[in-house]
N, C-alpha and C positions, 0 to 999 in steps of 0.2 A: 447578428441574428440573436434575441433573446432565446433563453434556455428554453421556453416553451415550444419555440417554431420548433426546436434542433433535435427533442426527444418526444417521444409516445406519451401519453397519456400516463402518470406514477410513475415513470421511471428519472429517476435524478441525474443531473450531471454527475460529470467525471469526479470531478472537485468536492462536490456535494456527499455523493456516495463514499469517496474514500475519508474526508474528513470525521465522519458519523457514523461510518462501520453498515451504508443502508445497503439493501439488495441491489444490484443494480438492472433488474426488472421492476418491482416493484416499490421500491423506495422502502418498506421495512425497515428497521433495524435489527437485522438478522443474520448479519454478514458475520462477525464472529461468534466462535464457540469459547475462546479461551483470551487470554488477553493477544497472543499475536496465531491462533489456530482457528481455519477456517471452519464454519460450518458445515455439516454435510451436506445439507440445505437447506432453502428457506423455510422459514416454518409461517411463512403467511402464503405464498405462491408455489412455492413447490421447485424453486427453480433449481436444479442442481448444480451445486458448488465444484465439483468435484471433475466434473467436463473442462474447467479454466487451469492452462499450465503457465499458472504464475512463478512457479520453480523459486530459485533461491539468490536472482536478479538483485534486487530490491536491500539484502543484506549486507553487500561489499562494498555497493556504492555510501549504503546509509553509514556504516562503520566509519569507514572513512573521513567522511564529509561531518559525522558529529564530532569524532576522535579530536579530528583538525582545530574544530569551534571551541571544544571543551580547553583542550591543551591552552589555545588562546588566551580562554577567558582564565583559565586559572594562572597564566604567566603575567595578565593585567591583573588580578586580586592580589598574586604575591607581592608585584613591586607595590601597589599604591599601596596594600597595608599592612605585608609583611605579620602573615598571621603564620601561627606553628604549624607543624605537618598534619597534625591530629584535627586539624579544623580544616583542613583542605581534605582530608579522607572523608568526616563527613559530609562535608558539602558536594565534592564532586562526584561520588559515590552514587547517591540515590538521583544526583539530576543528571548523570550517563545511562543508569539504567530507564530512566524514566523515557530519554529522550529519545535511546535504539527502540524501548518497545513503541512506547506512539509513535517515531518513524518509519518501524517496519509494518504498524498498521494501516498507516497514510498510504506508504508507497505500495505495499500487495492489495491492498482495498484501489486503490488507482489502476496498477496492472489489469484488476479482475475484472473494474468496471469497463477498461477502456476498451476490453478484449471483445465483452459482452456486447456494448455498445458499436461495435467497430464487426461483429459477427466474425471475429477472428479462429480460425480452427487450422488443426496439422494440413499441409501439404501434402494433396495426393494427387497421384500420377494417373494421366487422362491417356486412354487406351484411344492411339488415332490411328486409323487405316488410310494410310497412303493408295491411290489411287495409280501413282504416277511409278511406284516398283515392278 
């Protein structure tokens, strides 16, 4: 089913939204305030950010799963070229921070939209009268 049929009217996919930082009502790019801090809200539609409990999910998996890639790549640079330790500080340095912040934007921009999209909210307790006590 193309993206069209599956959402409303301006509002982005899952994918879309998190990759771009857009609202995921309106499509905007309004979703951050900071490089990984969300908006209070939208400033095209109004939506409130603030309602979505995207929590701190998103950061243990990312750490992980870059940490992993990084160590990787940096154990394939040393053997093939066997550079000094001071050229591995600056290389891996700024492409680990680079990579946790846009990952932790991808993935809390993914949770926010998916919740949005999905009309996900807390669990609450439905008050039933049993007839049969």
């Amino acid at each position: 089913m193309p993206d069209s049929e599956q959402h409303q009217k301006g509002q982005p996919p899952v994918w879309r939204a998190a990759l771009f930082g857009l609202c995921p009502e309106c499509g905007a790019p309004t979703l951050f305030e900071g490089p990984t801090k969300f908006a209070p809200r939208c400033r095209a539609c109004g939506l409130d950010y603030s309602t979505y409990n995207v929590g701190d999910g998103p950061a243990a998996f990312l750490t992980m799963i870059i940490g992993a890639l990084i160590v990787a790549a940096a154990i394939a640079v040393d053997f093939a070229f066997e550079p000094p330790l001071w050229v591995h500080v600056l290389l891996w340095v700024p492409i680990t921070a680079a990579a946790v912040i846009y990952g932790l934007r991808v993935g809390k921009a993914a949770l926010l939209a998916s919740e949005h999209q999905r009309k996900a909210a807390e669990g609450r307790l439905v008050d039933r009268h049993d007839d049969d006590a």
